[in-house]
C-alpha positions as CSV (number, residue, x, y, z in Angstrom):
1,X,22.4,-28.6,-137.6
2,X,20.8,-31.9,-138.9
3,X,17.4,-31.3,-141.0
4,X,15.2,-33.7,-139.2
5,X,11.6,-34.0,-139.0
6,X,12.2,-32.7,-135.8
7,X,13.9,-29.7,-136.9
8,X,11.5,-29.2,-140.1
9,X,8.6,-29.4,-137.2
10,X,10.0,-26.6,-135.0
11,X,10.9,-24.3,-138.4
12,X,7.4,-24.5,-139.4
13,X,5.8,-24.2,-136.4
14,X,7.9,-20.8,-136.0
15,X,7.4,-20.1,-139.8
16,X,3.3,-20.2,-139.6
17,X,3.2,-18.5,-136.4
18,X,4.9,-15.4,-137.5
19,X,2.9,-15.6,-141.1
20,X,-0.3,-16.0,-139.4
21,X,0.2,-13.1,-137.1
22,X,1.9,-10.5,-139.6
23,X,-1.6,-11.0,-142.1
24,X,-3.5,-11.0,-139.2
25,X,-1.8,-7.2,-138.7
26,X,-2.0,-6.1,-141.9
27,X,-5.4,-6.9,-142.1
28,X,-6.3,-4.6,-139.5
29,X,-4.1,-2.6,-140.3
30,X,-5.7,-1.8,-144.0
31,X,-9.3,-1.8,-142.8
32,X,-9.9,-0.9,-139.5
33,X,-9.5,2.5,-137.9
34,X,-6.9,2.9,-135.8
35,X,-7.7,4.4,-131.9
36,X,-5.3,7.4,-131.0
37,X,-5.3,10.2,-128.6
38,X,-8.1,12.2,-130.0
39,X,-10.2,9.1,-131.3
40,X,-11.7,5.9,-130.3
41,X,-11.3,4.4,-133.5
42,X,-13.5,1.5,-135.2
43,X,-14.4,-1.0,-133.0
44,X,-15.8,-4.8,-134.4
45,X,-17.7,-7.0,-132.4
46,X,-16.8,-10.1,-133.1
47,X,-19.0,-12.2,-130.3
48,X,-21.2,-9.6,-128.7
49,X,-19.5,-7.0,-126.5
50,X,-17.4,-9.6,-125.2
51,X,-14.8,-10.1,-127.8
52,X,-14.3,-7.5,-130.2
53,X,-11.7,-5.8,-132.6
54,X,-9.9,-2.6,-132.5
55,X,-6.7,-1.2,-133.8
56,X,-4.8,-0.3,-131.5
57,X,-0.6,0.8,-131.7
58,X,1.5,-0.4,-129.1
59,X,4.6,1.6,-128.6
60,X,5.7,-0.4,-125.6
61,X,5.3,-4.6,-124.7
62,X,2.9,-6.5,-122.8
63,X,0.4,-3.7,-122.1
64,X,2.3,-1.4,-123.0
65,X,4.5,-1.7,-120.4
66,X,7.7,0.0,-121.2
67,X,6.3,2.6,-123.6
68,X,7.3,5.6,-121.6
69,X,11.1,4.2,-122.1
70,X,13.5,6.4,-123.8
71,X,16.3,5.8,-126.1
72,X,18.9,3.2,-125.1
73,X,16.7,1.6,-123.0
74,X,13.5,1.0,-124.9
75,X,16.4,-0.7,-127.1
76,X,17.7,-3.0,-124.9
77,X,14.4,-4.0,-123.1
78,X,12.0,-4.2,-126.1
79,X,14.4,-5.1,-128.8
80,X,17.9,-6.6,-127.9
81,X,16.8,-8.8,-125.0
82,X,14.0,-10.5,-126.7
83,X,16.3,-11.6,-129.1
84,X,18.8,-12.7,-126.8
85,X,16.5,-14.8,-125.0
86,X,14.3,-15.9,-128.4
87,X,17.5,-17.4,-129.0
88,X,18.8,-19.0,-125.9
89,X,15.3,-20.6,-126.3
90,X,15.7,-22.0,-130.0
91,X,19.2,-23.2,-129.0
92,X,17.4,-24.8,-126.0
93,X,14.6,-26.9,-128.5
94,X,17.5,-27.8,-131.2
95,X,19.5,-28.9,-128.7
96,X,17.4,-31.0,-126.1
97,X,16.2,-33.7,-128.1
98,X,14.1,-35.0,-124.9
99,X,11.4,-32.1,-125.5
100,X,8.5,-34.2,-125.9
101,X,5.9,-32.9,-128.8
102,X,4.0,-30.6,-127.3
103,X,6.6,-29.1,-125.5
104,X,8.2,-29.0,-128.8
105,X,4.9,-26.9,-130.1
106,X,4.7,-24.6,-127.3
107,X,8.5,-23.6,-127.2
108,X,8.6,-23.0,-131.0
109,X,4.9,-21.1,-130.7
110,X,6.6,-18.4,-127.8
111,X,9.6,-18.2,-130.0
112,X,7.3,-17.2,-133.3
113,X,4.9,-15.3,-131.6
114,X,8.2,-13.2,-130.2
115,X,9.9,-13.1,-133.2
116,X,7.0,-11.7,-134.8
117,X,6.8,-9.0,-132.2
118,X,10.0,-8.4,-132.2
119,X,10.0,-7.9,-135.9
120,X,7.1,-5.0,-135.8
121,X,9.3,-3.0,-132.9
122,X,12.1,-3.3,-135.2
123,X,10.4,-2.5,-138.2
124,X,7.6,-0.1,-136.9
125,X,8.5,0.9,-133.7
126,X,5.4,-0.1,-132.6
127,X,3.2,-3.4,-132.4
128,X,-0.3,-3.1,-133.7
129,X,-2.9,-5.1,-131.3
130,X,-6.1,-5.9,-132.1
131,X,-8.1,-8.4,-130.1
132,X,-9.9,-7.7,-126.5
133,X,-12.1,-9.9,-124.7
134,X,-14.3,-8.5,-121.4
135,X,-16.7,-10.8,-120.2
136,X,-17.4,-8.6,-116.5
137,X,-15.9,-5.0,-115.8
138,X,-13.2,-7.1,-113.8
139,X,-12.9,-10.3,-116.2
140,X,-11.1,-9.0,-119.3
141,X,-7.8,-8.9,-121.4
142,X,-6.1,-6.2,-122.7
143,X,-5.6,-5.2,-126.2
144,X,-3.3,-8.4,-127.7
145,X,-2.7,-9.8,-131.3
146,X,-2.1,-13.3,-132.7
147,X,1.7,-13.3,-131.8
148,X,0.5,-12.5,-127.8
149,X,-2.0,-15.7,-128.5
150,X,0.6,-17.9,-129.5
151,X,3.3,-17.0,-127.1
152,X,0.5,-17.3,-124.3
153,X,-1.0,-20.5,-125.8
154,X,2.7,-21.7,-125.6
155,X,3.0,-21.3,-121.9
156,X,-0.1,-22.7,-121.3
157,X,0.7,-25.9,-123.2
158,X,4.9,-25.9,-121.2
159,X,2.6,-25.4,-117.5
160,X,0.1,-28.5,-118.8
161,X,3.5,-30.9,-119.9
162,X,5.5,-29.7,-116.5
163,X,2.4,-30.6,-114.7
164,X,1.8,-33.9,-116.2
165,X,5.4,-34.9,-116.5
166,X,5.2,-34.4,-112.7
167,X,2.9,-36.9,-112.2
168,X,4.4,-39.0,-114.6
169,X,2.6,-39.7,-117.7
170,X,4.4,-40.3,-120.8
171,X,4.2,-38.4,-124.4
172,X,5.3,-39.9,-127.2
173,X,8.7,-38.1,-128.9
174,X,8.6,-36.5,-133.2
């Protein structure tokens, strides 16, 4: 692999993402209660009571979802496949040199923000999340972190570029 701009763009795009988000843990992580099954924990109101701070550990992925997996599974699901598919997506970005810039962004911001996940179930078992927005009862997130922001951003940003490359309207290449 060539060390482009390109390529220098997509390593540091990856490179901050996972910084920013593992601080971002550790900070909460080192001063803010944690919420467990016998205690709500600290929460931090950040705007009002519509974005706030909490420490939360999650055991599973997006929501939590696959938490209650055992053994092998959990493995395969939370740990090996991301990989697997971080992966095919890198290969994907290094390779297509047609990726305009902010596709360029939000592919190397889902690959980051995963990585980064990736890394606390490897390392911790666990992902600590720490960010929850409710602006109604209904209208609200769940429990996320800066890794879920950036892989979320990133889709965002691909749905905008599919969207205005379908209605043709050029972007300028790195």
């Amino acid at each position: 692999m060539k060390f482009t701009r390109r390529t220098a763009f997509i390593v540091l795009t990856i490179v901050l993402t996972i910084a920013v988000d593992q601080i971002s843990k550790v900070l909460v992580v080192n001063n803010i209660e944690p919420r467990t099954k016998t205690s709500y924990g600290e929460t931090i109101s950040l705007i009002g009571d519509y974005f706030t701070m909490m420490h939360v550990k999650n055991e599973g992925a997006f929501l939590g979802m696959g938490s209650d997996l055992e053994g092998p599974l959990k493995i395969v699901l939370l740990l090996v496949l991301p990989v697997i598919v971080l992966g095919f997506v890198l290969r994907h970005i290094i390779k297509d040199k047609s990726l305009d810039n902010w596709s360029l962004f939000a592919f190397a911001s889902i690959i980051g923000g995963g990585i980064a996940n990736v890394y606390d179930r490897f390392a911790y078992g666990e992902v600590t999340d720490f960010l929850y927005i409710q602006i109604t009862d209904t209208i609200r997130t769940g429990i996320f972190n800066l890794a879920d922001l950036s892989v979320t951003t990133g889709m965002i940003i691909l749905v905008v570029m599919m969207l205005k490359k379908k209605n043709n309207v050029p972007e300028q290449e790195l």
